[in-house]
Backbone and ligand atoms as CSV (ligand in chain L), in Angstrom:
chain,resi,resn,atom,element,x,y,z
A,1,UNK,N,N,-7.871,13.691,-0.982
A,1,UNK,CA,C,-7.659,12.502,-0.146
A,1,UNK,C,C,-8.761,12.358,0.877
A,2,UNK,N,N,-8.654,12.810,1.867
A,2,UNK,CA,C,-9.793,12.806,3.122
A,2,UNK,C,C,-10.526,14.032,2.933
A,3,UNK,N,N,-11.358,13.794,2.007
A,3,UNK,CA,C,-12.581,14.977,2.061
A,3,UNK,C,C,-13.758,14.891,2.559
A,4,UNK,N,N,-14.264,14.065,3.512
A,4,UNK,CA,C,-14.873,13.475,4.600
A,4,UNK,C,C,-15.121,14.967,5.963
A,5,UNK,N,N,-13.834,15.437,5.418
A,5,UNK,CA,C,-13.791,16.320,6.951
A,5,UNK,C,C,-14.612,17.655,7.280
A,6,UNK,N,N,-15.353,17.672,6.628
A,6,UNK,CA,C,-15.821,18.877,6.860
A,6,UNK,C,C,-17.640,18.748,6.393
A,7,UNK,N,N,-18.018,19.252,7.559
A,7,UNK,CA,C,-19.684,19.430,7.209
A,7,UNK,C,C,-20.438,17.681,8.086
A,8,UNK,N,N,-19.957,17.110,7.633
A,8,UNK,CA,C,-20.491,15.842,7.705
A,8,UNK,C,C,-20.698,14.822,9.211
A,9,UNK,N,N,-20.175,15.975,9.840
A,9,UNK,CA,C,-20.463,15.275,11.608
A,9,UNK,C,C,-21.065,14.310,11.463
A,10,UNK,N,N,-22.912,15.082,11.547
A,10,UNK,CA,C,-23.917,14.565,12.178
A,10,UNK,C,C,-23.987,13.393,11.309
A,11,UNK,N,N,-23.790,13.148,10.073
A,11,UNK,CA,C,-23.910,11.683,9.037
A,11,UNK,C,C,-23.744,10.597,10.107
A,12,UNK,N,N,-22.286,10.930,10.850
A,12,UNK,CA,C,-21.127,9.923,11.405
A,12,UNK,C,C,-22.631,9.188,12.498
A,13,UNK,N,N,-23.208,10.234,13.238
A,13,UNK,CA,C,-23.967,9.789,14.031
A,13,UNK,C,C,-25.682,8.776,13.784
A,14,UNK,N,N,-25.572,9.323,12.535
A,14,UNK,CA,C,-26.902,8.589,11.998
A,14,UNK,C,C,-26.667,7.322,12.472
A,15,UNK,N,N,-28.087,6.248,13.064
A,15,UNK,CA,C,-28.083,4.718,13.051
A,15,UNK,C,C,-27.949,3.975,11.424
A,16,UNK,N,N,-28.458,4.318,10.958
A,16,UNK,CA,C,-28.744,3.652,9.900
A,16,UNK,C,C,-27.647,4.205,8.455
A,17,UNK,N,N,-26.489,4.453,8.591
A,17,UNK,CA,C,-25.661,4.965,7.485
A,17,UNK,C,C,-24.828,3.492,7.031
A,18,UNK,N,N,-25.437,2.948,6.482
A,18,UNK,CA,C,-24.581,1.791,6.133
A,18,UNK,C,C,-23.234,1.434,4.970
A,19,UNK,N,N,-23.480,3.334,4.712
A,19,UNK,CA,C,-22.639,3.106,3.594
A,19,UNK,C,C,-21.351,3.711,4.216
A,20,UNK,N,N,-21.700,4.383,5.402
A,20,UNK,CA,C,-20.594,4.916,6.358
A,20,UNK,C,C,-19.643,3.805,7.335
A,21,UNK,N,N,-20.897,2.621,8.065
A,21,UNK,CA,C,-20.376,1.508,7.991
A,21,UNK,C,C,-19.184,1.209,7.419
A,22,UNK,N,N,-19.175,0.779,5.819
A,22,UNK,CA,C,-18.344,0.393,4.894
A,22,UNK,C,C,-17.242,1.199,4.858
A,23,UNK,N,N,-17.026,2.505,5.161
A,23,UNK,CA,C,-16.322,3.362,4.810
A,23,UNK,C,C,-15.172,2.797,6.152
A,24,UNK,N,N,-16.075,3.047,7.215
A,24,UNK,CA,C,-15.017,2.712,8.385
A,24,UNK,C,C,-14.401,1.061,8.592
A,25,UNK,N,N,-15.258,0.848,8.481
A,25,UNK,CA,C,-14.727,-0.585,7.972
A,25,UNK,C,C,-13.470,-0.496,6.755
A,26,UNK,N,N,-13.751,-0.483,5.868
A,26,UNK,CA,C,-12.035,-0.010,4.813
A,26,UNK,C,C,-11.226,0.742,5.493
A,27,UNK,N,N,-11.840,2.235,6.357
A,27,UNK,CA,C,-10.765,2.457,6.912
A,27,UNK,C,C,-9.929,2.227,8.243
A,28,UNK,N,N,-10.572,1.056,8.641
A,28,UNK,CA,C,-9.968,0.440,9.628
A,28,UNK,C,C,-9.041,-0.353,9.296
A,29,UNK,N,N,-9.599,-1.158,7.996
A,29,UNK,CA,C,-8.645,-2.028,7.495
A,29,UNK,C,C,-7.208,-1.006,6.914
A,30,UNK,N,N,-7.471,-0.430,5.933
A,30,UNK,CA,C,-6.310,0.685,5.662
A,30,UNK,C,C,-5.224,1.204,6.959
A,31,UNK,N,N,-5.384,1.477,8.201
A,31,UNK,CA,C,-4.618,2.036,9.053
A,31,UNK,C,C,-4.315,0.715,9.806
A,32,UNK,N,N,-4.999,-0.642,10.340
A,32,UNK,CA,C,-4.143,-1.366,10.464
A,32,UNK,C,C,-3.138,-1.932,10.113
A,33,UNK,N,N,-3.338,-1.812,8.527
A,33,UNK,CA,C,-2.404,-2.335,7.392
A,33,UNK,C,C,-1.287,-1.729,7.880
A,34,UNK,N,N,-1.383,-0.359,7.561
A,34,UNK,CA,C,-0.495,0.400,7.293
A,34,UNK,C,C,0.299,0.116,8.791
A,35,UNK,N,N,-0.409,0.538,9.965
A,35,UNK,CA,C,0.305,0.192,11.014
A,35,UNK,C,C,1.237,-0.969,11.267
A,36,UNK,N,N,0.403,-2.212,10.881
A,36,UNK,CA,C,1.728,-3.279,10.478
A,36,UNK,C,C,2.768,-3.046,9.890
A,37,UNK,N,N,2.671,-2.407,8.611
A,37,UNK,CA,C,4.223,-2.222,7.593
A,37,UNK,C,C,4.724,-1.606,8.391
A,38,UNK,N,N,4.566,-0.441,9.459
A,38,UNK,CA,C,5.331,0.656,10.157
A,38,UNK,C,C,5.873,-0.648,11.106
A,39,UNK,N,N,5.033,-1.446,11.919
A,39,UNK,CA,C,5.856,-2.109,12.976
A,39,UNK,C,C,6.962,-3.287,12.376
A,40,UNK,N,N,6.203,-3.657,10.744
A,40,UNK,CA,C,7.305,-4.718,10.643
A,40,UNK,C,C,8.765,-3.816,9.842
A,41,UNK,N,N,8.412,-2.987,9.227
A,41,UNK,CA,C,9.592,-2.299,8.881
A,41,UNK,C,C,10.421,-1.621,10.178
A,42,UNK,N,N,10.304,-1.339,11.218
A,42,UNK,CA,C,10.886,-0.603,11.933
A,42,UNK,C,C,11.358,-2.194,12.915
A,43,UNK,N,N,10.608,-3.022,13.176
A,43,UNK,CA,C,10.835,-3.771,14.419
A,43,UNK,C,C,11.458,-5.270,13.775
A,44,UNK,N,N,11.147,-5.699,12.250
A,44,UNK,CA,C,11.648,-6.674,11.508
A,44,UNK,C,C,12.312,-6.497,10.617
A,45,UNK,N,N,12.709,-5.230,10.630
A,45,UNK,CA,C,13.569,-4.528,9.712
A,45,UNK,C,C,13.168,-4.832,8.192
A,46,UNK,N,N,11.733,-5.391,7.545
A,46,UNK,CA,C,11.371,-5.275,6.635
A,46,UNK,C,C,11.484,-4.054,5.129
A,47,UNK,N,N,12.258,-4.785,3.893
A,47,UNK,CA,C,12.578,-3.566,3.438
A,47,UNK,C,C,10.941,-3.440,2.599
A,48,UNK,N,N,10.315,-4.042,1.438
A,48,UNK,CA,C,9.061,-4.069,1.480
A,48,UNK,C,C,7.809,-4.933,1.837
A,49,UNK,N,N,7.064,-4.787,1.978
A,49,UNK,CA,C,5.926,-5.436,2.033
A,49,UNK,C,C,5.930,-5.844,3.963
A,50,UNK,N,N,5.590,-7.067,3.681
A,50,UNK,CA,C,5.320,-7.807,5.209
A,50,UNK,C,C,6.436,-8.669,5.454
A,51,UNK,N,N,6.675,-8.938,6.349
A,51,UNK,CA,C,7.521,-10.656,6.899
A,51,UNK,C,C,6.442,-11.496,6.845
A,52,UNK,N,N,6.367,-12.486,7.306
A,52,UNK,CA,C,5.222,-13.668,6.817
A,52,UNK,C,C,4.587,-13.566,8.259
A,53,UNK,N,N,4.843,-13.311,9.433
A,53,UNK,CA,C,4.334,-13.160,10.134
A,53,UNK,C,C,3.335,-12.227,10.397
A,54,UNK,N,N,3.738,-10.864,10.266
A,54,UNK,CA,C,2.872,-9.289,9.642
A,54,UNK,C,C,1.669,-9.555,9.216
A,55,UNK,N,N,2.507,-10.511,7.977
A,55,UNK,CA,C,1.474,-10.792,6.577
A,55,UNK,C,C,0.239,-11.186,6.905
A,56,UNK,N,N,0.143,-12.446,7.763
A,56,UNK,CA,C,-0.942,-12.976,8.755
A,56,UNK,C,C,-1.267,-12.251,9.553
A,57,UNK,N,N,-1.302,-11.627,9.974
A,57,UNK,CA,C,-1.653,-10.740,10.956
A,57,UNK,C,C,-2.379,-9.672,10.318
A,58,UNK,N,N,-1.975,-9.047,9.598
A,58,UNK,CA,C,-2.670,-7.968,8.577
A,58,UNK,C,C,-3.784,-8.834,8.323
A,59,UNK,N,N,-3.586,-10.051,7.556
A,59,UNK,CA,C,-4.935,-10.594,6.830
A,59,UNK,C,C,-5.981,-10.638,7.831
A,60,UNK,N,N,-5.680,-11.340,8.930
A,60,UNK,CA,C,-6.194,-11.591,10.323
A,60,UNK,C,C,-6.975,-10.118,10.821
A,61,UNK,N,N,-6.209,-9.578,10.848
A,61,UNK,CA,C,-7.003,-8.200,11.308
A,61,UNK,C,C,-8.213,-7.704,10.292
A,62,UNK,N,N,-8.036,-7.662,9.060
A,62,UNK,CA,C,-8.661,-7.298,8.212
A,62,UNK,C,C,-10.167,-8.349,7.928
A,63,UNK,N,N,-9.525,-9.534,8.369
A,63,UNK,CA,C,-10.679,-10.358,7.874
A,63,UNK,C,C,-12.065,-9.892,9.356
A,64,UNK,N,N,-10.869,-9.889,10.595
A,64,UNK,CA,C,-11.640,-9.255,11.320
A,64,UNK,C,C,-12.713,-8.281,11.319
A,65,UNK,N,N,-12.042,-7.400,10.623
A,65,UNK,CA,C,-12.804,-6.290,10.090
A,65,UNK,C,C,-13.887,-6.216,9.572
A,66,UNK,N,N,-13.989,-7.361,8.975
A,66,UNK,CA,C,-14.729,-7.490,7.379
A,66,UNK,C,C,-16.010,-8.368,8.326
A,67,UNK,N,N,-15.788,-8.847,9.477
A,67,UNK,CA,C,-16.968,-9.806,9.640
A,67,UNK,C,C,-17.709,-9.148,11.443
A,68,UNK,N,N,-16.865,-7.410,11.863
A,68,UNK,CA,C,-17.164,-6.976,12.718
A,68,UNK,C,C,-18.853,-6.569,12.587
A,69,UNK,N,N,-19.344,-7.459,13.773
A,69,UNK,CA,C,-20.608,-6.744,13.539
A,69,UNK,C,C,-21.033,-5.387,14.471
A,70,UNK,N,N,-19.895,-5.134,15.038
A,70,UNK,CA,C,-19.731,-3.802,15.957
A,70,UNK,C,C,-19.461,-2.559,15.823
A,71,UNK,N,N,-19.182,-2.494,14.038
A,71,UNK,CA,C,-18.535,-1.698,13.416
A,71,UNK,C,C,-19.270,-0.421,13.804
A,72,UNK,N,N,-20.133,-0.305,13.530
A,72,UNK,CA,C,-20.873,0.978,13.759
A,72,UNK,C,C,-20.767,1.463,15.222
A,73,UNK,N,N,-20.551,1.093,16.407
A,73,UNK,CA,C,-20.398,1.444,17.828
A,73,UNK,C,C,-19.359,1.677,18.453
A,74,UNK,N,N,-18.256,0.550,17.543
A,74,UNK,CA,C,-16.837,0.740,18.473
A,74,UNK,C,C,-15.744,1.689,17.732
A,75,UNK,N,N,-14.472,1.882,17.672
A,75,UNK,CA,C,-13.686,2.916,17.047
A,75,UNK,C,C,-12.804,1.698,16.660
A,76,UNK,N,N,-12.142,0.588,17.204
A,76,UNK,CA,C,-11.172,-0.189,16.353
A,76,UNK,C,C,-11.097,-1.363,16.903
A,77,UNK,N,N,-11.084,-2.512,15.956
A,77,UNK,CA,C,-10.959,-4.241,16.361
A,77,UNK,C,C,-9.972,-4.331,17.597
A,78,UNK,N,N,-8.817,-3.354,17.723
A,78,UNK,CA,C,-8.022,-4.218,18.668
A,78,UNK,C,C,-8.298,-3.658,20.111
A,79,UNK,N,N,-9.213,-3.040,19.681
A,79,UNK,CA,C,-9.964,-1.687,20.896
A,79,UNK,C,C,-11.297,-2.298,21.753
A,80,UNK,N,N,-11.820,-3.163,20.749
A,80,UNK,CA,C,-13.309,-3.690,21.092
A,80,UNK,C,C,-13.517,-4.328,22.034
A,81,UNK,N,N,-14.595,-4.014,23.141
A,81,UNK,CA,C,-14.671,-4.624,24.145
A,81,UNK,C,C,-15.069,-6.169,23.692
A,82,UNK,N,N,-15.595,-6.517,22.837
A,82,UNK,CA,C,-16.098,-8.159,22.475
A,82,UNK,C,C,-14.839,-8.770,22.129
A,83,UNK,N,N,-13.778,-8.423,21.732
A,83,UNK,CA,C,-12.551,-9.474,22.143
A,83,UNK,C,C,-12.599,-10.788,21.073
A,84,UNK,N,N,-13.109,-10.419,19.701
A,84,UNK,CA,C,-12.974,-11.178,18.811
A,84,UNK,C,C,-11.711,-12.116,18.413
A,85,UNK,N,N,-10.801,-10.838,18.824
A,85,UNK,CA,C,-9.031,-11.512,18.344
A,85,UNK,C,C,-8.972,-13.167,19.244
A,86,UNK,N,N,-8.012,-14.253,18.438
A,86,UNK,CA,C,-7.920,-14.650,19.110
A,86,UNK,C,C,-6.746,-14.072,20.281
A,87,UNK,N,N,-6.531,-15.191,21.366
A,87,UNK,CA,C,-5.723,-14.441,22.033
A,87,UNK,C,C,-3.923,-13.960,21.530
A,88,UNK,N,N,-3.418,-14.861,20.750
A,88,UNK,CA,C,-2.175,-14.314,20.588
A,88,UNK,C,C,-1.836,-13.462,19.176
A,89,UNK,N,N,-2.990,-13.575,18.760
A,89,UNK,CA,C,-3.517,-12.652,17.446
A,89,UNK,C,C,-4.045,-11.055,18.600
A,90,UNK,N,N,-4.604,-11.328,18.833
A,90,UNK,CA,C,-4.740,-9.814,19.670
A,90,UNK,C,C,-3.582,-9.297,20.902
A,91,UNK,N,N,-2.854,-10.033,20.636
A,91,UNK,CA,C,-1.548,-9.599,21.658
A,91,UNK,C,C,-0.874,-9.106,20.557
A,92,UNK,N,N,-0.613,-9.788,19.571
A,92,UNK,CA,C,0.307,-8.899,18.714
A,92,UNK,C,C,-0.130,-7.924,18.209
A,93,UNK,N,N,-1.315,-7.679,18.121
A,93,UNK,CA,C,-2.011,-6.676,17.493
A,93,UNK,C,C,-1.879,-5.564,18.743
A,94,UNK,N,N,-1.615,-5.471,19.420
A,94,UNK,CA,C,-1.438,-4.820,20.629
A,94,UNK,C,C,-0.227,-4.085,20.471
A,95,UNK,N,N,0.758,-4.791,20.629
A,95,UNK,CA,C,2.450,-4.470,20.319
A,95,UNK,C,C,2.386,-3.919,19.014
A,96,UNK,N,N,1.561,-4.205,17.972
A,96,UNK,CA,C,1.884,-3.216,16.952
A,96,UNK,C,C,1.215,-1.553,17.316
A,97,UNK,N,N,-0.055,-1.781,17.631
A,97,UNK,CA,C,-0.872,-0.863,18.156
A,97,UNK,C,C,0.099,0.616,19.496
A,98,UNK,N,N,0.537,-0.215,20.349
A,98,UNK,CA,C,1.704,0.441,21.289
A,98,UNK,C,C,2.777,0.946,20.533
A,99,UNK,N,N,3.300,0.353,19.206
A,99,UNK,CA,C,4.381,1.033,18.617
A,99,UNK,C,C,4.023,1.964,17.711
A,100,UNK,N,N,2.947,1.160,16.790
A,100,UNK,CA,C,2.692,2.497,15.362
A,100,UNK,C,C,2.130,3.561,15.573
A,101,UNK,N,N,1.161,3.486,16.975
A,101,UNK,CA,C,0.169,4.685,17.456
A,101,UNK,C,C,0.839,5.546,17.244
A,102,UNK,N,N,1.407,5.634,18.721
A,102,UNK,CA,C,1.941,7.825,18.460
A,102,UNK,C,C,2.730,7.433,17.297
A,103,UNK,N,N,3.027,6.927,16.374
A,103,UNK,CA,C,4.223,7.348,15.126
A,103,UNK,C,C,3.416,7.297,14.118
A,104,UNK,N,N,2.044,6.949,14.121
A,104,UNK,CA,C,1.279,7.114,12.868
A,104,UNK,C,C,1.310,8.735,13.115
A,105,UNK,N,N,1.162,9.678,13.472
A,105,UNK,CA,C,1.312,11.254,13.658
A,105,UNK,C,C,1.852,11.411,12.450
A,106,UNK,N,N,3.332,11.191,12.688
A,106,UNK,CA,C,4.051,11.500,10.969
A,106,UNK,C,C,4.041,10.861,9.930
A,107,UNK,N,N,2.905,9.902,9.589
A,107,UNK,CA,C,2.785,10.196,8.535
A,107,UNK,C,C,1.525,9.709,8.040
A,108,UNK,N,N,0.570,9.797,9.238
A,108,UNK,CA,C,-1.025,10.356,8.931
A,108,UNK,C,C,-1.545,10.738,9.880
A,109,UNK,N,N,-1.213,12.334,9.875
A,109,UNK,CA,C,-1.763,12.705,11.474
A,109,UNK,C,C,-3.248,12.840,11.287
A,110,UNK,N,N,-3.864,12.719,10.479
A,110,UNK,CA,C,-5.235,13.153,10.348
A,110,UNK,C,C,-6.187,11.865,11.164
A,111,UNK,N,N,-5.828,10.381,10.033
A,111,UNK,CA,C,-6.302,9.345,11.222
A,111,UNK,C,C,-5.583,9.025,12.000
A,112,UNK,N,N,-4.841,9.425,12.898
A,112,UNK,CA,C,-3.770,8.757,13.912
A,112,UNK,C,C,-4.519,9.800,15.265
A,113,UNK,N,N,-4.787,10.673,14.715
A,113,UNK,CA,C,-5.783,11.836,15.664
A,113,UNK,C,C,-6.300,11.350,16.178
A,114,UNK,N,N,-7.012,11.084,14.929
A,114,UNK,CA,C,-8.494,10.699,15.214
A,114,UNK,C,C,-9.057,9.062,16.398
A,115,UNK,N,N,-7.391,8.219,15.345
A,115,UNK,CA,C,-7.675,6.788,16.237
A,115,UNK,C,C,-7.113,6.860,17.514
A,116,UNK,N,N,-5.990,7.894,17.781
A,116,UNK,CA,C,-6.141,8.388,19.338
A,116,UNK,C,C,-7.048,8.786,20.382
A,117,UNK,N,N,-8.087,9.783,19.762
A,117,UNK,CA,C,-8.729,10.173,21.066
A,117,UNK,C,C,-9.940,9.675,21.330
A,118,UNK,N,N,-10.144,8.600,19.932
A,118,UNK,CA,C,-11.283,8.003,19.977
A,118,UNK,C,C,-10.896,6.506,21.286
A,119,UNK,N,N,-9.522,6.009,20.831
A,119,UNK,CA,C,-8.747,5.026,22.097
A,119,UNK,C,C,-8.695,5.272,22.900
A,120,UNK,N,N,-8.474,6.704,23.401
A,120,UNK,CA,C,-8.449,7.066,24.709
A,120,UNK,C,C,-9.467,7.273,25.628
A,121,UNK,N,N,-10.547,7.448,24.838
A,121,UNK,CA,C,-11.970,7.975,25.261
A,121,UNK,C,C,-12.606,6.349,25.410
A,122,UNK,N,N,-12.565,5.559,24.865
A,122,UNK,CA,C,-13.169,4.122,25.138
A,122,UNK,C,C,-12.147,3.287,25.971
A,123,UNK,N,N,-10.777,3.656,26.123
A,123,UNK,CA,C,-10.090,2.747,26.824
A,123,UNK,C,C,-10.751,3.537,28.698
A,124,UNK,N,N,-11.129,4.935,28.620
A,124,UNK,CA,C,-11.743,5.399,29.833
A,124,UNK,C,C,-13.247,4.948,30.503
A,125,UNK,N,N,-13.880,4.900,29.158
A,125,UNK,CA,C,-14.865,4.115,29.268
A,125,UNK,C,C,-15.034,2.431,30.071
A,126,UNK,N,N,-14.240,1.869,29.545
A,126,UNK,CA,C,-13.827,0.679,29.845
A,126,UNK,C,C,-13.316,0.505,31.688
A,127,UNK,N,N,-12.400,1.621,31.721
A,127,UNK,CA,C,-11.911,1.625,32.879
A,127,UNK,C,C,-12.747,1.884,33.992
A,128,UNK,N,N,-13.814,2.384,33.617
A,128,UNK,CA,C,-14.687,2.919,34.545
A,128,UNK,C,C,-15.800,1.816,34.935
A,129,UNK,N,N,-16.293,0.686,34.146
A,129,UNK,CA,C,-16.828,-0.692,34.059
A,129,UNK,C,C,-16.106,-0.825,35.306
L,1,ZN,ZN,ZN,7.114,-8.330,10.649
């Protein structure tokens, strides 16, 4: 599954890895996804897939994704200081973000780690602006 983890630091840091780009990019899109199904199943009581609302929102985020030209600098769209979302598209993306975070742990602690301390470390950043 994630065999990424080992050896490969310094890659992460290269300017010019564009194929690493891509990688984070999919996997941004992948854990927002997923974070949606967690908030609409738990908070819309969704048994599969999306509610139609989610649904947009997922796409929304993802398309985000797909046209971030920040990808390489920042850790996540709903994180980014450039503020692409619109505004009530990035509010909800927020409320999902506040709910699925700490509960992505169980049942992907590997990126939920990772999209933690990387959030925490740029939301400090930010604070300090
Ligand atoms: Zn929903």
């Amino acid at each position: 599954m994630d065999s990424d983890s080992g050896g490969k630091r310094e890659n992460e840091r290269e300017p010019h890895m564009g194929k690493n780009i891509a990688q984070k990019r999919e996997k941004e899109k992948q854990v927002v996804t997923l974070m949606i199904r967690l908030y609409c199943r738990k908070k819309h009581g969704t048994k599969t897939g999306l509610c139609p609302d989610c649904a947009a929102l997922a796409e929304y985020a993802c398309a985000r994704s797909d046209r971030c030209p920040f990808m390489e600098n920042k850790t996540f769209c709903a994180n980014c200081r450039v503020h692409c979302y619109k505004p009530d598209m990035r509010e909800k993306i927020r409320q999902v973000m506040r709910f699925s975070g700490p509960r992505m742990v169980f049942y992907h602690p590997v990126m939920a780690v990772r999209h933690v301390v990387s959030t925490r470390r740029e939301a400090r950043k930010l604070a300090q602006k």
